[in-house]
C-alpha positions as CSV (number, residue, x, y, z in Angstrom):
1,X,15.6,23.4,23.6
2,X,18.2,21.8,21.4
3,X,20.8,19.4,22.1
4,X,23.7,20.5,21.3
5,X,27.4,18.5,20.5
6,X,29.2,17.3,23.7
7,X,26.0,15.8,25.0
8,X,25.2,12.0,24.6
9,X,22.2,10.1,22.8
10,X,21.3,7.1,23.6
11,X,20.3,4.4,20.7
12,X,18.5,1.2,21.4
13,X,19.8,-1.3,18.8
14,X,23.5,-2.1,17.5
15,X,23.0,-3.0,13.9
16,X,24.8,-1.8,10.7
17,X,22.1,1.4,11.2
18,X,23.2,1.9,14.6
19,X,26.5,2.2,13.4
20,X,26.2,4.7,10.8
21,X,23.8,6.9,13.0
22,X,26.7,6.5,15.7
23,X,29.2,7.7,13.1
24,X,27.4,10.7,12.4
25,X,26.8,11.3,15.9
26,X,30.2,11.0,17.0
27,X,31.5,12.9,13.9
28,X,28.6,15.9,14.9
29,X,30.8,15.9,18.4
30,X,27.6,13.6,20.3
31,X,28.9,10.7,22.5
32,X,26.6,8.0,22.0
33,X,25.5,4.8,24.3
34,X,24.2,1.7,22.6
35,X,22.0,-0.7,24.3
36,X,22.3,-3.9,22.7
37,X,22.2,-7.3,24.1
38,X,24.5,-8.6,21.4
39,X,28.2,-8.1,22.7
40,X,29.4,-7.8,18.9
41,X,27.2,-5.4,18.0
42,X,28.3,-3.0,15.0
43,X,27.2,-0.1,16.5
44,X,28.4,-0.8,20.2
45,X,31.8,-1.1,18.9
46,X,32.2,2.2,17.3
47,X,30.0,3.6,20.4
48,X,31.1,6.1,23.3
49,X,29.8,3.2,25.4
50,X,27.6,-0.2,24.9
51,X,25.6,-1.6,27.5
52,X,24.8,-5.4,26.7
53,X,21.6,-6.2,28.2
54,X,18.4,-7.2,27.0
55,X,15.6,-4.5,25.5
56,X,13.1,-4.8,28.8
57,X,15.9,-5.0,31.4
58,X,14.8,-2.1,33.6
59,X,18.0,-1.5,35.7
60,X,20.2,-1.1,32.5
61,X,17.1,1.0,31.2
62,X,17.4,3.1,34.1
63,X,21.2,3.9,33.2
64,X,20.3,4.7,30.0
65,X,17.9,6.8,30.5
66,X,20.2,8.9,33.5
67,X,22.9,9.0,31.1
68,X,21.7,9.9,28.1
69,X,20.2,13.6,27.1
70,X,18.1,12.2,24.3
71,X,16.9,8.8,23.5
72,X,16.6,7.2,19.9
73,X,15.5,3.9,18.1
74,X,17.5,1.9,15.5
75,X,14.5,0.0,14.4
76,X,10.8,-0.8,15.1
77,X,11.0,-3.8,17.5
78,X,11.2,-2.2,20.6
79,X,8.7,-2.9,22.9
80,X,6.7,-0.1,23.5
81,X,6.7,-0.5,27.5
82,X,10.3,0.2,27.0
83,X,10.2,3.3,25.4
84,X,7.7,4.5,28.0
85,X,9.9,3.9,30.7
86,X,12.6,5.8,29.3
87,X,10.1,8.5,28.4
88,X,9.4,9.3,31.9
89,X,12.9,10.8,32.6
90,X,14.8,11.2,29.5
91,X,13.1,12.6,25.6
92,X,12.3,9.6,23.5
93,X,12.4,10.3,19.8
94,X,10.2,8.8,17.5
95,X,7.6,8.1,20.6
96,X,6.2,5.0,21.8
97,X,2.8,5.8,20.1
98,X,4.0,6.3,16.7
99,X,6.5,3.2,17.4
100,X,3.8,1.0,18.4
101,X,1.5,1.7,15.3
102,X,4.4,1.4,13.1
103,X,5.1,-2.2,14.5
104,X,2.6,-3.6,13.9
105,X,1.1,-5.1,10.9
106,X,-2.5,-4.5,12.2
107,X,-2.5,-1.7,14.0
108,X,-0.5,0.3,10.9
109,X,-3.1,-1.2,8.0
110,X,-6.1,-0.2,10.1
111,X,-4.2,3.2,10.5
112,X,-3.7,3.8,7.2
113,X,-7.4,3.5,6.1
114,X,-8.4,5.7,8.9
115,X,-6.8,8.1,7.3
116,X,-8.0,7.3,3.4
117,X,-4.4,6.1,2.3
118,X,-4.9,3.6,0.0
119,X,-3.4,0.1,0.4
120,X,-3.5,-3.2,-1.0
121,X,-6.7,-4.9,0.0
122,X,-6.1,-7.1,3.3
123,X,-8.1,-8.5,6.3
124,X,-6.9,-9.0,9.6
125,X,-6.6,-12.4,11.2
126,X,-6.3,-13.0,14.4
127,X,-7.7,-16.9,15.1
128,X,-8.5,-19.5,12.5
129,X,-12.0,-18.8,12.2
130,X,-11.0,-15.6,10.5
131,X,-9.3,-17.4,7.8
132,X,-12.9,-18.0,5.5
133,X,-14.0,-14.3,5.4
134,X,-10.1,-13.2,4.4
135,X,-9.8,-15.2,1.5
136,X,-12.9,-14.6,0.7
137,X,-12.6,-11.0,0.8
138,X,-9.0,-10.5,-0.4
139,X,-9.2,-12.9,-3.1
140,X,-6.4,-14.7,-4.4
141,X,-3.4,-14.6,-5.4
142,X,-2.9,-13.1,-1.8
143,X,0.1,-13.3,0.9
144,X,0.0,-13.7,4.7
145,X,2.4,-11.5,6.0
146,X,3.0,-11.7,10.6
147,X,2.0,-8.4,12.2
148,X,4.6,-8.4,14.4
149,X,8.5,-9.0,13.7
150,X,8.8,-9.7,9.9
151,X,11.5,-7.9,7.4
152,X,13.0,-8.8,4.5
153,X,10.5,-11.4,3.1
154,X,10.5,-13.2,6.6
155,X,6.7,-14.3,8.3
156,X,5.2,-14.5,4.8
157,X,3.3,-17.2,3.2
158,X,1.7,-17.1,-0.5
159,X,-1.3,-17.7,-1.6
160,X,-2.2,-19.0,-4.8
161,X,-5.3,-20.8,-4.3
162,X,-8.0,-20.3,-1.5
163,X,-7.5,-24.0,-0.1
164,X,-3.8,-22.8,1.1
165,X,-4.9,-20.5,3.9
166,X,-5.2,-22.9,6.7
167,X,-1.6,-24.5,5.3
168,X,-0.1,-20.9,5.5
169,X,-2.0,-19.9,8.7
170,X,0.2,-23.2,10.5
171,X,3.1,-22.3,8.4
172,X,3.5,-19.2,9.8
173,X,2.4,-20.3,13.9
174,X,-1.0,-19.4,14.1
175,X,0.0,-15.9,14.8
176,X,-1.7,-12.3,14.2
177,X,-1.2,-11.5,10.6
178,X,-2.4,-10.1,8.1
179,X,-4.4,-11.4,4.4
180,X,-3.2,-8.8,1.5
181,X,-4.1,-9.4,-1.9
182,X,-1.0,-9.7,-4.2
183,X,-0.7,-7.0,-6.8
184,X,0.6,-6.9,-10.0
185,X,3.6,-4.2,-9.7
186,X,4.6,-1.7,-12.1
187,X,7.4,-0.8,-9.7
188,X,8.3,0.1,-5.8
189,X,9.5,2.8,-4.9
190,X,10.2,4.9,-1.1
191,X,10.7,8.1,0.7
192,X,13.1,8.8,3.5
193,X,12.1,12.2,5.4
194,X,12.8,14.0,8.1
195,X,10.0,15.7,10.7
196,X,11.3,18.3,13.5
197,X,10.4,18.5,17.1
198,X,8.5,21.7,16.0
199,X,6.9,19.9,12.7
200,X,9.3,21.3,9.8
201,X,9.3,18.3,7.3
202,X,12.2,18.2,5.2
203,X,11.7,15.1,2.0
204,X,14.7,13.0,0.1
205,X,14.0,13.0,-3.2
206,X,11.9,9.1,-4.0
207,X,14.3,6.1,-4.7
208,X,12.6,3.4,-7.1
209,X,13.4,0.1,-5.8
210,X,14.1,-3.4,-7.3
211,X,13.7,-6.6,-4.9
212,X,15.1,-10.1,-4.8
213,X,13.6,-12.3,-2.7
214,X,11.8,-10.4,-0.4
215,X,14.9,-8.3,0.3
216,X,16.1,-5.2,-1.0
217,X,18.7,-5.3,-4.0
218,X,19.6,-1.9,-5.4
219,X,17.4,1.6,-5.5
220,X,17.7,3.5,-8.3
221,X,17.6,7.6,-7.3
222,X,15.8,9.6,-8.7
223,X,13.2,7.2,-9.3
224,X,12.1,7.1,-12.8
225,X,8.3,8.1,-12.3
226,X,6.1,11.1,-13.7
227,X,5.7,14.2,-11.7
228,X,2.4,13.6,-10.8
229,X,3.5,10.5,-8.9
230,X,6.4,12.1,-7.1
231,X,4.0,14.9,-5.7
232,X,1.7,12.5,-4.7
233,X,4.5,10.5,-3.0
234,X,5.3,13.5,-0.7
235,X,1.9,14.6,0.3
236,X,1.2,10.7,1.6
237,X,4.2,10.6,3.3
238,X,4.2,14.1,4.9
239,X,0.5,13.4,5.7
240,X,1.6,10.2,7.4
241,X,4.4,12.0,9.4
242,X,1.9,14.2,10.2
243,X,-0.8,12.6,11.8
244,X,1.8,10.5,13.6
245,X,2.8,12.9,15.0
246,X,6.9,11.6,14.3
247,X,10.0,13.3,15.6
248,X,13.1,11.7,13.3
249,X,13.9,10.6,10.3
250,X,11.4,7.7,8.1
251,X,10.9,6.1,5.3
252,X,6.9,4.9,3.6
253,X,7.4,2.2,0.9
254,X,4.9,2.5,-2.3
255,X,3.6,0.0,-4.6
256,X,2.6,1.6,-8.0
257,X,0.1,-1.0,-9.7
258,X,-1.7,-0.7,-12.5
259,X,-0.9,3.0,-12.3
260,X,-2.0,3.3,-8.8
261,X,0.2,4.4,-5.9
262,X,-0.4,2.5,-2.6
263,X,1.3,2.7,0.5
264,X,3.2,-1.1,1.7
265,X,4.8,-0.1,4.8
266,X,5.9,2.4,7.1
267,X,9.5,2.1,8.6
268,X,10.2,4.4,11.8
269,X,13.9,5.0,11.5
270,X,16.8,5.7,8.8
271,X,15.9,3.0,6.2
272,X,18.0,0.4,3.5
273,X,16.5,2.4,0.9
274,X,18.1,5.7,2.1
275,X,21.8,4.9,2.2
276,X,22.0,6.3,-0.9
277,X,22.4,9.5,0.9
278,X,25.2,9.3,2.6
279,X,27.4,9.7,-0.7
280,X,25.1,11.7,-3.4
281,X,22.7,14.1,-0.9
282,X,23.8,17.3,1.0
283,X,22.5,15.6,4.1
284,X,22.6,12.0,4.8
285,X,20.0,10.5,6.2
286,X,22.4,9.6,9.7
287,X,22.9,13.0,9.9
288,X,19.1,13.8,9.7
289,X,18.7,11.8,12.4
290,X,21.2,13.3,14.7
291,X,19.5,16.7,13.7
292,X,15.8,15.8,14.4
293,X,16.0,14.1,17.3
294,X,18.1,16.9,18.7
295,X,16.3,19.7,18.2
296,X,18.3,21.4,15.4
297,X,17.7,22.6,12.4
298,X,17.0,20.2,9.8
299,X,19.4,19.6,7.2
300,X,19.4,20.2,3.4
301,X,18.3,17.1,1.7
302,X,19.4,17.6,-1.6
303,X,20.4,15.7,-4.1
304,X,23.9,16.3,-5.9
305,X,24.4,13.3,-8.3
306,X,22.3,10.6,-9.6
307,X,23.0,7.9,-7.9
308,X,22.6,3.8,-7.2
309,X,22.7,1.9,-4.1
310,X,23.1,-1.6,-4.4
311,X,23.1,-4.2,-1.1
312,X,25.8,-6.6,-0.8
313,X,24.5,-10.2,1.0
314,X,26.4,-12.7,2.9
315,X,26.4,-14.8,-0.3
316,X,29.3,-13.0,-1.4
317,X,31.3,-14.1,1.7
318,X,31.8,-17.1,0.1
319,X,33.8,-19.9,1.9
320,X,34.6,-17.3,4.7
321,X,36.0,-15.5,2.7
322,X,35.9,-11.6,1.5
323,X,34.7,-10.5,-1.6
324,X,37.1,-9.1,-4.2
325,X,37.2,-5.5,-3.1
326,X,39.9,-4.4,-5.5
327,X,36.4,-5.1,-8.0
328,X,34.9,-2.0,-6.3
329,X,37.4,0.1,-4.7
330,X,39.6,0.3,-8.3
331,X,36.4,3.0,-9.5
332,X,36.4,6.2,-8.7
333,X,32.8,7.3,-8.2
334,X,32.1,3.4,-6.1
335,X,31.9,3.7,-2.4
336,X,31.8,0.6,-0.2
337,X,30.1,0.6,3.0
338,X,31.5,-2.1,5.7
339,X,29.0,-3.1,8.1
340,X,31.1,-4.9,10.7
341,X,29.0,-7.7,11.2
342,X,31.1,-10.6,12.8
343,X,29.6,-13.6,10.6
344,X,28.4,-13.8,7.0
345,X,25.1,-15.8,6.5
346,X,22.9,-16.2,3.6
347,X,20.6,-13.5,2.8
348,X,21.8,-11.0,6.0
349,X,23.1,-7.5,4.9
350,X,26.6,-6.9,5.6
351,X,27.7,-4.3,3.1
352,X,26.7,-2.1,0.7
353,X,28.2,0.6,-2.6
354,X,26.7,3.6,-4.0
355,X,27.7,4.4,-7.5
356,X,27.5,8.1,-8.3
357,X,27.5,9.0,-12.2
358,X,26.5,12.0,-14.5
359,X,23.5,9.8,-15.6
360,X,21.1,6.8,-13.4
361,X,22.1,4.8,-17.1
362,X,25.6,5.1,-15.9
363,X,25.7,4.2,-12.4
364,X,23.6,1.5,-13.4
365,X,25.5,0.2,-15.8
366,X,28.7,0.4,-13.6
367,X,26.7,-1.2,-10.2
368,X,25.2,-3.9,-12.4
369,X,29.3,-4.8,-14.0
370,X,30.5,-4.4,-10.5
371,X,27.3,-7.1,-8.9
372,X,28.2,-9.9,-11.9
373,X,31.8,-9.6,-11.5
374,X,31.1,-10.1,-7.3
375,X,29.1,-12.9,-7.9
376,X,31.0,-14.6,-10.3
377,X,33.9,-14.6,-8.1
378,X,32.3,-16.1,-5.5
């Protein structure tokens, strides 16, 4: 049965995709409660309601879940005990299985090569003793990356010589993690989709993506890759989808070394990589979300310009101070996304612009003048 505008979906999380999902929701006629245990959260602001508690407090769990008609995630960290208490009286979507795979470092790896997806080589470490065989099987260079908990370059340690594992294993607290062998990269690229209650799988067209530091810079849509690689992109993905079993909308990260295309990582939610959508596609991926976890008809995921996303850091808040908008807002085709994030630190996301052009020459030349010009001014 779908769930239709005037009813109220819950979202556990309050970050800047909370708030865009909440937009859409709100804009699609949906209230929408946010449990968050930060009382400044972005989303809880623009929110119908935001309960502050903690993610395993079971009485404001239980309100949530009595409240609400529908229950989403705004990213992976949930615990999965949670979502099975709110799965006992209230729809959960994405579920706690595909949540908990997804996770974790380990259990999505091992997943992967259960089902023949090729990856990076890695080894799974869970004590000290398993550090010998890793290195020895992985090779080096290689990285140590947590299982549980890391994003955007954080609970990783390199390895350039077999004599730095036991440094990295202390580096990085002795926990669960995982070896991968470090790959020379032609480039990254993603796909956002979107799977259905009843298993309709609808795919954004594959964003190529360009790092700094571990964190994601700007992505470049379409990606500029053969159409060999693009089909192969989609069958992974849908496969993946698939066999998870997924309700909502996600994103798979690629590496494409040497020629070969290898899945990095799985993200179980709306994802960095797809907010070029919500200027140059026919259906943003917010939208998506709203659509999939409620039952309705997915949306059309066309693209309608070329288009280039680029992230704006908490460098650029420099002195406490705003960044030049007049630098953005004086194009036409540039459009700024505010995250509402009360404080601006050092490598945290609290913006981004999409630059939509004829050509992926011409928003990148116009989103490359616009980043110098930002960062020279800071």
């Amino acid at each position: 049965m779908s769930i239709l505008p005037g009813s109220t979906i819950g979202i556990l999380g309050g970050g800047q995709l909370g708030r865009m999902f909440t937009i859409a929701a709100r804009t699609m006629g949906y209230d929408v409660i946010v449990l968050d245990p930060d009382m400044n959260s972005p989303a809880g602001m623009l929110a119908s309601r935001h309960i502050c508690a903690d993610y395993a407090d079971l009485t404001a769990l239980s309100t949530l879940a009595q409240d609400c008609d529908v229950i989403t995630t705004e990213f992976e960290n949930i615990p999965a005990s949670t979502l099975e208490h709110l799965a006992a009286t209230c729809p959960v979507r994405p579920g706690s299985q595909a949540v908990t795979i997804t996770q974790d470092r380990i259990h999505e790896k091992t997943f992967l090569r259960e089902q023949n997806i090729p990856t990076a080589k890695f080894a799974v470490i869970k004590s000290e003793q398993d550090l010998s065989a890793a290195i020895k099987e992985v090779g080096t260079p290689a990285i140590l990356k947590v299982s549980r908990f890391g994003y955007d370059g954080k609970g990783q340690f390199s390895i350039h010589h077999a004599n730095e594992t036991h440094a990295g294993w202390q580096a990085l607290k002795q926990e669960a993690c995982i070896m991968e062998q470090r790959l020379p990269l032609d480039i990254e690229v993603s796909m956002v989709l979107a799977r259905a209650v009843d298993g309709q799988v609808v795919t954004y067209p594959i964003a190529e993506n360009i790092h700094e530091q571990g964190i994601l810079d700007v992505s470049i849509v379409p990606a500029r890759i053969d159409e060999q690689t693009k089909k192969q992109v989609i069958e992974i993905a849908t496969h993946i989808a698939n066999e998870l079993e997924y309700v909502g909308v996600m994103a798979v990260e690629f590496f494409i070394s040497n020629g070969q295309l290898l899945v990095n990582e799985i993200a179980p939610r709306p994802h960095n990589s797809g907010h070029y959508t919500l200027d140059a596609c026919v259906t943003d991926q917010f939208e998506q979300q709203v659509r999939a976890v409620c039952n309705l008809t997915l949306g059309d995921a066309r693209l309608l310009s070329p288009v280039v996303m680029v992230n704006m850091l908490g460098e650029l808040w420099h002195n406490g101070n705003d960044p030049d908008w007049q630098l953005l807002l004086e194009h036409s085709n540039v459009k700024l996304h505010l995250y509402g994030k009360q404080e601006a630190r050092p490598g945290r996301k609290m913006a981004h612009y999409n630059v939509v052009a004829e050509s992926i020459n011409e928003a990148l030349m116009l989103a490359s003048e616009i980043q110098t010009k930002l960062s020279k001014a800071t």
